[in-house]
C-alpha positions in Angstrom: 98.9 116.6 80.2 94.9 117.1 80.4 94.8 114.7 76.9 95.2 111.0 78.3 94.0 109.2 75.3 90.8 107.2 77.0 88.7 104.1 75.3 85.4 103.8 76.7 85.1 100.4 76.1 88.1 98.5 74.3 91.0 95.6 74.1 94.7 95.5 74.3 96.6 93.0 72.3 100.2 91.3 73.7 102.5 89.3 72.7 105.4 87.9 74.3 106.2 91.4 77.0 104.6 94.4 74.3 101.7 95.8 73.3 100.6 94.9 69.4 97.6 96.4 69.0 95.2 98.9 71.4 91.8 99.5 69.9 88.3 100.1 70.6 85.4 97.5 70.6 86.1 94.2 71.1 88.7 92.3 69.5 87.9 90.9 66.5 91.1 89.4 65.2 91.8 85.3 65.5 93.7 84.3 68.8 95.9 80.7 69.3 94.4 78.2 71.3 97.3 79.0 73.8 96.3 82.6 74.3 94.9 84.1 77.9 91.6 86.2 77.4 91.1 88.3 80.4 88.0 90.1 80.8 88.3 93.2 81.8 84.6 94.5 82.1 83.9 96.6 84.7 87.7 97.5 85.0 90.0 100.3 84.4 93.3 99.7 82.3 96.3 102.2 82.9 100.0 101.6 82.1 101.8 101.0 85.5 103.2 103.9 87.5 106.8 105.4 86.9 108.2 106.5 90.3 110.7 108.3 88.9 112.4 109.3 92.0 113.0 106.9 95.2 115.5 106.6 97.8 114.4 103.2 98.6 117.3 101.2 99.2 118.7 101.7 102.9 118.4 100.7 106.9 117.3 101.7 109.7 113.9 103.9 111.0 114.0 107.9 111.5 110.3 107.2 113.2 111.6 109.0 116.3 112.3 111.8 113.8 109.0 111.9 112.6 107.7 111.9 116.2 109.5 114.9 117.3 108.3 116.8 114.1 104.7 115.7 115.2 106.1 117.6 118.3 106.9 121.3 116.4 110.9 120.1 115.4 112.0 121.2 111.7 113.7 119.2 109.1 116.5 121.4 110.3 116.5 121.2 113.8 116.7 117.4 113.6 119.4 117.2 110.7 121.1 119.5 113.4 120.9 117.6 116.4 122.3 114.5 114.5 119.4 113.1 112.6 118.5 113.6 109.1 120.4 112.2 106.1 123.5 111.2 108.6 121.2 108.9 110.8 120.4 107.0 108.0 123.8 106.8 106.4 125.5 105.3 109.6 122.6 102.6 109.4 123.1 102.0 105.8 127.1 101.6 106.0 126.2 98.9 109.2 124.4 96.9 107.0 125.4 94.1 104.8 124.6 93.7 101.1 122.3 90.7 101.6 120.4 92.9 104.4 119.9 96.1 101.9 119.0 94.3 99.2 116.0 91.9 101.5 114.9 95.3 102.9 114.9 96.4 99.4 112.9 93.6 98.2 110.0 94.1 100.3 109.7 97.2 99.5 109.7 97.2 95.8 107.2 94.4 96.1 105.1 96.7 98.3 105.3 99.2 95.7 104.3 96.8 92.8 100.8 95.8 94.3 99.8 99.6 94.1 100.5 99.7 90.7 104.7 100.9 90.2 105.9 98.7 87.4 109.5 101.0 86.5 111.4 103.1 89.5 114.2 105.4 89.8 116.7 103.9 92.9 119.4 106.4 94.2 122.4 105.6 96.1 123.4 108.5 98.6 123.3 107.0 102.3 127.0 105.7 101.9 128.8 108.6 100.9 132.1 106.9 101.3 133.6 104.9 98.1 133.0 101.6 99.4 129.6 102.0 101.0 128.4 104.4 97.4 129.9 101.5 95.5 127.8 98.7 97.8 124.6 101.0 97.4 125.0 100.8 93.2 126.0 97.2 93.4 122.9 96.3 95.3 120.8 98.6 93.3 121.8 97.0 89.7 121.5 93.1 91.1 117.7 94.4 91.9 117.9 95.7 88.3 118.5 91.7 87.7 116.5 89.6 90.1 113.3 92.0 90.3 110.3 91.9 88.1 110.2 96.1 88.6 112.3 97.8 86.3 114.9 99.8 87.6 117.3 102.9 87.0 120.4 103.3 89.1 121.4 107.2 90.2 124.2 108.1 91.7 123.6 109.8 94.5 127.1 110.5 96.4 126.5 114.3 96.7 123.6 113.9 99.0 124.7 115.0 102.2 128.7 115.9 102.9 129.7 112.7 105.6 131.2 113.2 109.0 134.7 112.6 107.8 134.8 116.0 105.4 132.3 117.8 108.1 135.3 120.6 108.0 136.3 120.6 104.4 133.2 119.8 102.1 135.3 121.2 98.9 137.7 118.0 99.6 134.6 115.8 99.6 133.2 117.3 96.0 137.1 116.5 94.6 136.8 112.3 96.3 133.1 112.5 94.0 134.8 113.9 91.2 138.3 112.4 90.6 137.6 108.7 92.5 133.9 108.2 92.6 133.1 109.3 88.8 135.0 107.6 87.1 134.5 104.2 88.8 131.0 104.7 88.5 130.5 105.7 84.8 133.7 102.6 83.8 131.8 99.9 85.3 127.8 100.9 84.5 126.6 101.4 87.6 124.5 104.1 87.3 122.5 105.9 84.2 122.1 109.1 86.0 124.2 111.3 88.4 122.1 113.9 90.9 122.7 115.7 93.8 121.4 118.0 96.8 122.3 121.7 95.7 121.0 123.0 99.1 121.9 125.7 101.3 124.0 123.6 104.1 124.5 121.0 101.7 126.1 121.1 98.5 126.6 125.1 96.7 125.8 125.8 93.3 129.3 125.7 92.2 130.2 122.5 94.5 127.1 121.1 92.1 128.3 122.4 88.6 131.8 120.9 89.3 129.9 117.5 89.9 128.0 117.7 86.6 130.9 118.2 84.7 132.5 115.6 85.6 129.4 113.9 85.4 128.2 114.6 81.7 132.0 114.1 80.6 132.1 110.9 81.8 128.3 110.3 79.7 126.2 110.1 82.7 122.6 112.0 82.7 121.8 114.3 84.9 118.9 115.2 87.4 119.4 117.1 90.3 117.4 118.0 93.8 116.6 121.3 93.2 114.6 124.2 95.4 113.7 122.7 97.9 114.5 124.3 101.3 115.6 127.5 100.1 116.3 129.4 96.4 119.8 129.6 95.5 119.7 128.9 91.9 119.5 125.5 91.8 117.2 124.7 89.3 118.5 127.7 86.9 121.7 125.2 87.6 120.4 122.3 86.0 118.8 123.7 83.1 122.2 125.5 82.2 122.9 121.4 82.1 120.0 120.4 80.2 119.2 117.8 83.2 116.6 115.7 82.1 114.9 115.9 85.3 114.7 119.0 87.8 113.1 117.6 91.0 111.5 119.3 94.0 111.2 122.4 93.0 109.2 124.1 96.1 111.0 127.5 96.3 111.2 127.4 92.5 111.1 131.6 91.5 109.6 132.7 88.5 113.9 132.6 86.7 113.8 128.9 87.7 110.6 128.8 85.9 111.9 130.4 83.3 115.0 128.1 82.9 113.8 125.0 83.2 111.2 125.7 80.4 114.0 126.7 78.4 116.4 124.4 79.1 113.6 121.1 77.9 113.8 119.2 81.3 110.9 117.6 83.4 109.8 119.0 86.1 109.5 115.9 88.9 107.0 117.3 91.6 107.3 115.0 94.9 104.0 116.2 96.8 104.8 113.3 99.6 107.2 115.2 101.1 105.3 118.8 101.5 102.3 116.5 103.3 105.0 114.1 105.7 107.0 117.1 106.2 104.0 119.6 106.7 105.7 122.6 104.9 104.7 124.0 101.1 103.8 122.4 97.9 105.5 123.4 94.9 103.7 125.6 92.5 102.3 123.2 90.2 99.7 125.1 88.4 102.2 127.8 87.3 104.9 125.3 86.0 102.6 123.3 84.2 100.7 126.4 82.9 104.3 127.6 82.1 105.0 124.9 79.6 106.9 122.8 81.5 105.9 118.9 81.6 105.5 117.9 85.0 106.1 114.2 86.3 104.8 113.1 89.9 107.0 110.7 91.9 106.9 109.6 95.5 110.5 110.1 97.2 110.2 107.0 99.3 112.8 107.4 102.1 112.7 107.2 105.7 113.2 110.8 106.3 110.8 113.0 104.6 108.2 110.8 102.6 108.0 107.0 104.3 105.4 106.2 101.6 105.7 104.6 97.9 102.4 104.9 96.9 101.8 107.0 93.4 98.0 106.9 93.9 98.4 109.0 97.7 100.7 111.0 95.7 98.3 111.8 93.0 95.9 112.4 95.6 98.2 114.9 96.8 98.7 116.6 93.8 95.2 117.0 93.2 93.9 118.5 96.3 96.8 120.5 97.8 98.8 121.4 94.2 95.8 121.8 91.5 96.5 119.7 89.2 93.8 117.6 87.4 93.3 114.0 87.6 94.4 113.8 83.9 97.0 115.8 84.8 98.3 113.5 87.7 98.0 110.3 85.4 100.1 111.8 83.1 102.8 112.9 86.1 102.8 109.3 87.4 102.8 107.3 84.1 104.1 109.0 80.7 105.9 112.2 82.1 107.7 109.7 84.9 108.8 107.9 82.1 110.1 110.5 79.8 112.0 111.9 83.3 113.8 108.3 83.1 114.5 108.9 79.4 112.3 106.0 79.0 108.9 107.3 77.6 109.8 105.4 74.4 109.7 101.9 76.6 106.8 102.2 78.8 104.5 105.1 80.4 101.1 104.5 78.4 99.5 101.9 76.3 100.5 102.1 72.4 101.6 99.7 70.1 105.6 98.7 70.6 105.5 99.5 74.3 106.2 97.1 77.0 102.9 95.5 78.4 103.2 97.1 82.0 99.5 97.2 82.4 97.5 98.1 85.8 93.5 96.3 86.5 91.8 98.6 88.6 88.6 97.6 90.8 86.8 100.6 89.7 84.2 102.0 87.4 85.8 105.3 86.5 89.6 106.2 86.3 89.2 109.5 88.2 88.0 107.5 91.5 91.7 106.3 91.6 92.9 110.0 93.2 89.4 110.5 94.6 89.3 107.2 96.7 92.5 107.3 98.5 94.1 105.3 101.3 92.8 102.2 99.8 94.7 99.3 97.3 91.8 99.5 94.5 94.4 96.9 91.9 92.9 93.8 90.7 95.6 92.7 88.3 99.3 93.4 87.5 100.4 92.8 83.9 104.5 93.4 84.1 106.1 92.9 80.2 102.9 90.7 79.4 103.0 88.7 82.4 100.3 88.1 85.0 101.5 88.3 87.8 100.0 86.6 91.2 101.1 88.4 94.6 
């Protein structure tokens, strides 16, 4: 992760949306008259970040939530006393299809002038089959109209809804023999994850879920760790999940497991600083083996931000991670978490031309000079694009 492949001074070559030829030096080859030249001197060229894990599309504010955390209430407390996950659901079911996917918009736009060029969206604040079904709708016509790419995850086992308060077991049977199989017939999602959490879904509500998942040829990633161990992320790697995600009360078996087992390890250091409680431990999964990709969690909950450059910031100051290592989190290791490292995540030959300009004179100031939009140019699948 510390190996990030740097040219001093060099060109990249596109045509059409992929990269041809990377090299150092200038270019010496012969160009068409219709070919665009743009300097670069002075600049730094990275592929564009792979937020590999977002809850970006729903309604509604939780500010009052955050205020009374500023005030000494817990996650818990507030989930307790009727906020949380549920607040944001009943918005999300209120709102149309037309209003999700505007609020969408603006936000994946947001998150494409600091430098995002692929995203993971879950679904999740429905949890009914119509509203779960509006969610992935929305999420794949995104997919369609929006220069970002995007992968769809099914997120229906994020929180058990109102209606199955009393009976949670039903709720895992509506996901597994109605929910499913719609789903994975019709496309609608590449992925299938859910909250294994104390309070929220067990370890063997979860494994029942991912069978029926991986039968039905979905992936798998799963929130794992996060509030408290119960085996969660020894779970997923008994799965081969391709992404275990969280990961702050990972134990040294989880550590052991995931290594194992071949998945990424998607470290979301937003949500320790919004929600003021430990990081996971970086520095011993990474010096563990395990390949570790850095993603923001964007929701209105517990991390209101999409920016991957506060979150490397993040990672480097509070995790200890390197800057190299918190490139490689954002861009190549986000990709390979999406099963997409073969596509996009760095700059080599046959990869898409998702390509970031940065207003600076040395690629570590991009974590070292936070809070501040340092992009000059976005290249999206050899496009220039003009915001």
């Amino acid at each position: 992760m510390r190996q990030i492949g740097i040219i001093e001074e060099g060109y990249v070559l596109i045509e059409d949306s992929s990269i041809v030829q990377v090299g150092a030096g200038s270019f010496a080859g012969d160009l068409t008259e219709e070919a665009t030249v743009l300097d670069c001197e002075g600049l730094v060229a990275l592929p564009g970040f792979v937020d590999a894990h977002t809850h970006l599309l729903f309604a509604g504010s939780r500010a009052n939530e955050f205020a009374m955390r500023a005030e000494g209430k817990s996650y818990q407390d507030i989930a307790a006393a009727g906020g949380g996950i549920l607040s944001t659901v009943a918005a999300t079911r209120a709102a149309s299809k037309k209003e999700l996917k505007k609020l969408a918009r603006r936000h994946l736009d947001g998150m494409m002038k600091l430098g995002t060029t692929t995203c993971e969206i879950k679904s999740g604040y429905g949890l009914t089959e119509d509203d779960e079904r509006k969610m992935l709708e929305c999420i794949n016509e995104l997919a369609e109209e929006h220069l970002m790419d995007i992968v769809p995850t099914f997120l229906a086992a994020h929180a058990v809804p109102p209606e199955f308060a009393s009976n949670a077991d039903a709720y895992v049977s509506l996901i597994c023999e109605r929910m499913l199989p719609y789903v994975a017939q019709r496309k609608l999602a590449v992925f299938c994850d859910a909250f294994c959490e104390k309070n929220y879904f067990s370890v063997e509500q979860t494994r029942r879920i991912f069978q029926k998942a991986q039968s039905l040829g979905l992936q798998l990633r799963l929130h794992a760790d996060q509030l408290a161990q119960i085996g969660a992320s020894r779970l997923a790697a008994e799965f081969q999940a391709v992404s275990v995600d969280h990961l702050e009360k990972i134990d040294a078996a989880g550590i052991r497991a995931v290594k194992d087992s071949g998945s990424i390890a998607t470290l979301l250091p937003g949500v320790s600083f919004f929600l003021n409680y430990a990081y996971p431990p970086a520095r011993e999964i990474i010096d563990a083996g395990i390949p570790v990709a850095l993603a923001s969690n964007f929701n209105p909950g517990s991390c209101m931000s999409y920016s991957m450059p506060m979150m490397m910031t993040i990672a480097c100051t509070q995790m200890g991670m390197s800057v190299e290592e918190a490139i490689t989190g954002a861009t190549l290791n986000g990709a390979a978490s999406l099963n997409l490292s073969a596509k996009t995540g760095s700059l080599e030959v046959g990869k898409q031309a998702d390509i970031i300009l940065y207003d600076l004179p040395d690629y570590r100031q991009l974590a070292y000079h936070f809070g501040t939009n340092h992009v000059a140019k976005i290249i999206k699948r050899g496009t220039i694009l003009e915001f």
